[in-house]
C-alpha positions as a LaTeX table, in Angstrom:
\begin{tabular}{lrrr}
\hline
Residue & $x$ (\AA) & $y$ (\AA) & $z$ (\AA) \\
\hline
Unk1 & $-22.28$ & 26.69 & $-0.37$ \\
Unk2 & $-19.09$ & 25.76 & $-2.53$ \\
Unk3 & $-16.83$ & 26.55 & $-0.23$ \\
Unk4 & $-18.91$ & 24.96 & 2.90 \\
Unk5 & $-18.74$ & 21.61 & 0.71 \\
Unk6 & $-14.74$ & 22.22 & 0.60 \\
Unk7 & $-14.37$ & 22.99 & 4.37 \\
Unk8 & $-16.32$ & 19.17 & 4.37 \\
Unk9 & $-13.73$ & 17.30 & 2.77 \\
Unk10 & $-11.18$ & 18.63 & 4.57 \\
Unk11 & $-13.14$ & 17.74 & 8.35 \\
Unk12 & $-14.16$ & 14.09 & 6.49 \\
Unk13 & $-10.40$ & 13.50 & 6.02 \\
Unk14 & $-9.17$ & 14.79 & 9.15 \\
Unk15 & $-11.74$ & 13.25 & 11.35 \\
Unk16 & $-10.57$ & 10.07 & 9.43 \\
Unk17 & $-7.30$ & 10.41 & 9.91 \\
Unk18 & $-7.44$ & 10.97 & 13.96 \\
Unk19 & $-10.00$ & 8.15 & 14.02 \\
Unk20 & $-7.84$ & 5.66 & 12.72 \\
Unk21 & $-4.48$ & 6.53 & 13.99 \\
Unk22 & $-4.74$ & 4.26 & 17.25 \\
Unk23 & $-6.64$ & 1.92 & 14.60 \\
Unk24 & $-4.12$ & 1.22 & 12.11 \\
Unk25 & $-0.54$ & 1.73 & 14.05 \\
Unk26 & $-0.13$ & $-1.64$ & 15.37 \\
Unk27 & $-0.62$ & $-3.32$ & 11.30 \\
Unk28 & 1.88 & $-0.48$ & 9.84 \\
Unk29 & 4.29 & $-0.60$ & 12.49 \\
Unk30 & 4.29 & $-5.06$ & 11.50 \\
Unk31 & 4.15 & $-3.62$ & 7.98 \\
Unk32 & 6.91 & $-1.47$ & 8.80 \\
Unk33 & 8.68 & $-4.20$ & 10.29 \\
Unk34 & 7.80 & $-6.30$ & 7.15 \\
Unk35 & 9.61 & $-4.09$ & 4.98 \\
Unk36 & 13.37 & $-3.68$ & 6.72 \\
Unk37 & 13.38 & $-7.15$ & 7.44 \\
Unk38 & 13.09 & $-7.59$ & 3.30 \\
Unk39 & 15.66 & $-4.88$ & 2.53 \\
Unk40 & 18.25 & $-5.09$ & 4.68 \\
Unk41 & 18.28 & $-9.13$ & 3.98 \\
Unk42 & 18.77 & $-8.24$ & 0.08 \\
Unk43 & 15.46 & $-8.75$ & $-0.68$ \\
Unk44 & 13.09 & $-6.31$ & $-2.82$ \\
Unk45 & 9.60 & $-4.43$ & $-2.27$ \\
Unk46 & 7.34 & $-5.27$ & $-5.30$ \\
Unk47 & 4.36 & $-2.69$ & $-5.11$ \\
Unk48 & 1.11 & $-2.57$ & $-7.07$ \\
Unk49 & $-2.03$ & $-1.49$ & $-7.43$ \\
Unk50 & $-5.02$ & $-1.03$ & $-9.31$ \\
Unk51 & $-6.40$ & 2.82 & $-10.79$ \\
Unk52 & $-5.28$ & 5.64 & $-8.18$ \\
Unk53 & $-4.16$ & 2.68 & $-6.20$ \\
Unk54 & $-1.66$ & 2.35 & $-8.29$ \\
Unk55 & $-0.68$ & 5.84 & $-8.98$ \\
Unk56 & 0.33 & 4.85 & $-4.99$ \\
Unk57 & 2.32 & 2.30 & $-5.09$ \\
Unk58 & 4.57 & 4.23 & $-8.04$ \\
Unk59 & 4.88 & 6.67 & $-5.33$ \\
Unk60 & 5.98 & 4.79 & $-2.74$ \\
Unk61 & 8.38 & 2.72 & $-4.89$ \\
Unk62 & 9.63 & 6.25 & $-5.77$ \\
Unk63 & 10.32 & 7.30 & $-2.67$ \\
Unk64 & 12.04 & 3.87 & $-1.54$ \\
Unk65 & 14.34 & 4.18 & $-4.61$ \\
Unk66 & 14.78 & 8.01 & $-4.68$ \\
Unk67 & 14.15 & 10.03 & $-1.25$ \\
Unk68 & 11.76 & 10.47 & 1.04 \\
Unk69 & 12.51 & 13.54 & 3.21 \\
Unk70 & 16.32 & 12.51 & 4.09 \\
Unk71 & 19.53 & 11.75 & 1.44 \\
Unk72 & 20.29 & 7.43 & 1.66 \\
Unk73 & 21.35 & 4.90 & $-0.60$ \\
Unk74 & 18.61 & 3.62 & $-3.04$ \\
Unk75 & 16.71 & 1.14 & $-1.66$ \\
Unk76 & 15.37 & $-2.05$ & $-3.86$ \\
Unk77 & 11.64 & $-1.43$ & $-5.04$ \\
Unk78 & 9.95 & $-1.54$ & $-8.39$ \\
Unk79 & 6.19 & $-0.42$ & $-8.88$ \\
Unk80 & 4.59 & $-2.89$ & $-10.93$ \\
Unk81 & 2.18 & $-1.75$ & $-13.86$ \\
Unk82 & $-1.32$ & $-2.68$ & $-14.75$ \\
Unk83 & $-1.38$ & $-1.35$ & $-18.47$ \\
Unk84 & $-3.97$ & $-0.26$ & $-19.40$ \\
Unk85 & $-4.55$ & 1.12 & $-16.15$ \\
Unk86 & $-7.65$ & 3.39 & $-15.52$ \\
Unk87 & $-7.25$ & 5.70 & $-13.00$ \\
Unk88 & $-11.15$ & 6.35 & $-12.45$ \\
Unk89 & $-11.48$ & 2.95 & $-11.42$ \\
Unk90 & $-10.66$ & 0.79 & $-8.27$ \\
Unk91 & $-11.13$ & $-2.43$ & $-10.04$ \\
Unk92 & $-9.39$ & $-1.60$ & $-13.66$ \\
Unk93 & $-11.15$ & $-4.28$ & $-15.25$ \\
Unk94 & $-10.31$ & $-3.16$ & $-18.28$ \\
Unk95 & $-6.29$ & $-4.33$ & $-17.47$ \\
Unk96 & $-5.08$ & $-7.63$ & $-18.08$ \\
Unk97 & $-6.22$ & $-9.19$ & $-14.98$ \\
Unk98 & $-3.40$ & $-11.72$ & $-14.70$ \\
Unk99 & $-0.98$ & $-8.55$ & $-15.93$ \\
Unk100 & 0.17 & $-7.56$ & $-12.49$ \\
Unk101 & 0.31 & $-11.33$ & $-11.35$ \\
Unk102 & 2.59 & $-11.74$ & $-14.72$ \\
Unk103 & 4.91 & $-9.51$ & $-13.17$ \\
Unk104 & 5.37 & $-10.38$ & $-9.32$ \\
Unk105 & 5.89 & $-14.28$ & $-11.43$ \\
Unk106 & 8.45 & $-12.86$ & $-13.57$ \\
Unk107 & 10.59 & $-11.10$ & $-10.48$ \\
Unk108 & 9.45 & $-11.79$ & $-7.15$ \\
Unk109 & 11.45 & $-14.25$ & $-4.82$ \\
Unk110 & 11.14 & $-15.78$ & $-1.69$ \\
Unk111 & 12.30 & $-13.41$ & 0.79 \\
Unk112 & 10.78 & $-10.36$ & $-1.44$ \\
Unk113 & 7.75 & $-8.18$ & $-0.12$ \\
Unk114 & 4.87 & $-7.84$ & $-2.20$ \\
Unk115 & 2.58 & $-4.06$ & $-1.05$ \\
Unk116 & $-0.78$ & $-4.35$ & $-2.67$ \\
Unk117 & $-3.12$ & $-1.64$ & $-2.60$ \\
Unk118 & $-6.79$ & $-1.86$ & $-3.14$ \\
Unk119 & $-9.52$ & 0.60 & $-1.23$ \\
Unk120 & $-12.03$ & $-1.92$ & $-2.00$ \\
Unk121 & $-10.41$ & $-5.02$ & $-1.60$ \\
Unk122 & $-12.01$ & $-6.43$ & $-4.34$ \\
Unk123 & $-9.47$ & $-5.68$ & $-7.10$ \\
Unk124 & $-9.18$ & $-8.65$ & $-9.24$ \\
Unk125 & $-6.17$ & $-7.51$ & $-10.71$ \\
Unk126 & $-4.41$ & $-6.92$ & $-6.99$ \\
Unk127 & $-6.05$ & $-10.17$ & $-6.18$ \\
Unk128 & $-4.13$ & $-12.09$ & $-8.43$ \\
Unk129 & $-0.64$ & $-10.61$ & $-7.99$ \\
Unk130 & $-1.39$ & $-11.46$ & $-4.28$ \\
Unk131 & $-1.99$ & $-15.27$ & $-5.24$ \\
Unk132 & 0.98 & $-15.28$ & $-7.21$ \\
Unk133 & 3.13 & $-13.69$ & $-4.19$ \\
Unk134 & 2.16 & $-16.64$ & $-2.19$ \\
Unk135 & 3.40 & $-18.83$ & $-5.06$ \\
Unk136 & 6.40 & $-17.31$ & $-5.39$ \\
Unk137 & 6.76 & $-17.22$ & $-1.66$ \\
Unk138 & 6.67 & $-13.63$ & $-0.82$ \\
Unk139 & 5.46 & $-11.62$ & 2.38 \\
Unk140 & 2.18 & $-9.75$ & 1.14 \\
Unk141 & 1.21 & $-6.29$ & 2.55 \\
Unk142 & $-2.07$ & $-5.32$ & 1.90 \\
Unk143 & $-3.52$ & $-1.85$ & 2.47 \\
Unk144 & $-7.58$ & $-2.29$ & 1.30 \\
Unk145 & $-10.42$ & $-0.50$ & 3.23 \\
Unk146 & $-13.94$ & $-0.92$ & 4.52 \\
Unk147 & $-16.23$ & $-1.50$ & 7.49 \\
Unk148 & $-17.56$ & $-4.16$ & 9.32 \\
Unk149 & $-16.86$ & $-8.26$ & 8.19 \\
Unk150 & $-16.78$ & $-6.77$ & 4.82 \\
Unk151 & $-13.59$ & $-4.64$ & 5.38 \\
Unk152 & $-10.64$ & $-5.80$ & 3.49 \\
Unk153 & $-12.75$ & $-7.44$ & 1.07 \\
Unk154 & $-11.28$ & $-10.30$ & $-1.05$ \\
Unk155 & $-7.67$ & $-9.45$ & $-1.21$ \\
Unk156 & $-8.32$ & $-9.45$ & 3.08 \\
Unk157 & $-9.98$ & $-12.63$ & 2.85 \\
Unk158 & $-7.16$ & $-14.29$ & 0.92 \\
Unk159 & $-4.11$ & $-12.93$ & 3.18 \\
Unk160 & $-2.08$ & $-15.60$ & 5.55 \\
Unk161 & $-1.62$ & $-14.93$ & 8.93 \\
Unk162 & 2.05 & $-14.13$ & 8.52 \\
Unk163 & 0.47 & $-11.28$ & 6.33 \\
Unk164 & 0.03 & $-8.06$ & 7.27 \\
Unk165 & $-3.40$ & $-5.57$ & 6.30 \\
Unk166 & $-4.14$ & $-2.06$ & 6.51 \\
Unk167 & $-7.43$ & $-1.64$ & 6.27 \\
Unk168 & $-8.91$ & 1.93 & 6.58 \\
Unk169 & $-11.94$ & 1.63 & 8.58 \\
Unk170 & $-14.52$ & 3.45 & 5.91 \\
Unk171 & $-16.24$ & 3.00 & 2.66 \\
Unk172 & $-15.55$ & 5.95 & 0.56 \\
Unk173 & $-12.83$ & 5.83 & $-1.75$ \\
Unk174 & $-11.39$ & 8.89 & $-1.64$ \\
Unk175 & $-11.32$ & 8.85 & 1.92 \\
Unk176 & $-9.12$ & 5.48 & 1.83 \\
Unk177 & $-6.73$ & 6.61 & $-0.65$ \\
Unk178 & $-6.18$ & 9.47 & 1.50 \\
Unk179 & $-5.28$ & 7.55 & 4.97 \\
Unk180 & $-3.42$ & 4.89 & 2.52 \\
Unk181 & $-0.75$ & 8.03 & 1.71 \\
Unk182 & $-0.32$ & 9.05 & 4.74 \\
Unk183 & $-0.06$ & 5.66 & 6.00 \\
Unk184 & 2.68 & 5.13 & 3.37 \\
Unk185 & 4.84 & 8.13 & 4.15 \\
Unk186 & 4.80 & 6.40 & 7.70 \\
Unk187 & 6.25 & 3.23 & 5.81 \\
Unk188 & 8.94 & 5.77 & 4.36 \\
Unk189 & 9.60 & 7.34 & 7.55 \\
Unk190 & 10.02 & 4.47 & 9.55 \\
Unk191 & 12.32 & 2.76 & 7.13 \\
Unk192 & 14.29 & 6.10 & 7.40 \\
Unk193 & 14.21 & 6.19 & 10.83 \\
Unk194 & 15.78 & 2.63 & 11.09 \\
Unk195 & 18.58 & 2.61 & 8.79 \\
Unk196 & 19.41 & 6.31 & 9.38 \\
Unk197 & 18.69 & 6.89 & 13.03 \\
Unk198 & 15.39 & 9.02 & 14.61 \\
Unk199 & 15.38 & 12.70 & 13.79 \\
Unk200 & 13.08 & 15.20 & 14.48 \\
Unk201 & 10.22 & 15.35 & 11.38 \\
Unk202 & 10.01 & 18.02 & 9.27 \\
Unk203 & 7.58 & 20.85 & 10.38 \\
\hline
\end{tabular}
């Protein structure tokens, strides 16, 4: 029985993943796009998120500054923190709600790149660093999730047009966060792929 329920999880997330690979490629490829145009203009990637969300966009700003799969020069990206940030929870009410927003105030720039993360959307914390993006003038990726007129939530409803979303086309959490990593080592890739020139990926 234990093991059937294991064998689940691993069909949910691949059915997921195949489902929404024609879905989502057009918005990462502009997000993609989003992102070189920043960095190779001298601008920086600002990246946040709220509870696991976050624990993603450390990652990503990780791999932007460290490696991804190839050797390159570091590229500009700081992971913004929610503190205290409670990884059980999409929302992390418990943080500051204005503490990310504090942040992308303090050292975003016109020309920068905010990448939000939120599987529900709803994130008040991600919410408000978005608003303050706009203020500052920044570019706002937003990778949220859900179905229907629903999907994307707030942080969807509050994007501009010359934003770009990733929304994962399901309700369960876990399920999102999943598609949002893979679609971020796409984001990696790609950048590497541009700056460094196409080579065969890794088996």
């Amino acid at each position: 029985m234990l093991e059937q329920r294991i064998q689940q999880h691993f069909i949910d997330s691949a059915d997921l993943k195949y489902q929404a690979g024609p879905l989502l490629s057009k918005s990462v490829s502009q997000a993609m796009g989003a992102l070189l145009a920043c960095l190779t203009s001298g601008g920086k990637i600002l990246s946040c998120g709220a509870g696991v969300s976050g624990l993603l966009a450390n990652q990503f700003a990780a791999q932007l500054i460290g490696r991804f799969e190839r050797d390159r020069p570091e590229l500009a990206a700081i992971a913004l923190t929610g503190l205290p940030n409670d990884p059980l929870a999409d929302t992390a009410e418990a943080a500051d709600p204005d503490g990310l927003a504090r942040q992308v105030r303090a050292l975003g720039q016109a020309g920068d790149v905010l990448l939000a993360l939120s599987a529900s959307g709803n994130a008040a914390t991600v919410l408000a660093a978005l608003s303050a993006a706009h203020e500052r003038e920044m570019s706002v990726i937003a990778f949220t999730g859900g179905v229907g007129h629903g999907g994307g939530g707030a942080v969807g409803r509050a994007l501009r047009e010359t934003d770009v979303q990733v929304c994962v086309p399901h309700e369960r959490a876990a399920r999102i966060h999943e598609v949002h990593l893979l679609a971020l080592h796409c984001l990696c890739d790609g950048v590497d792929a541009q700056l460094l020139g196409e080579q065969e990926a890794s088996p």
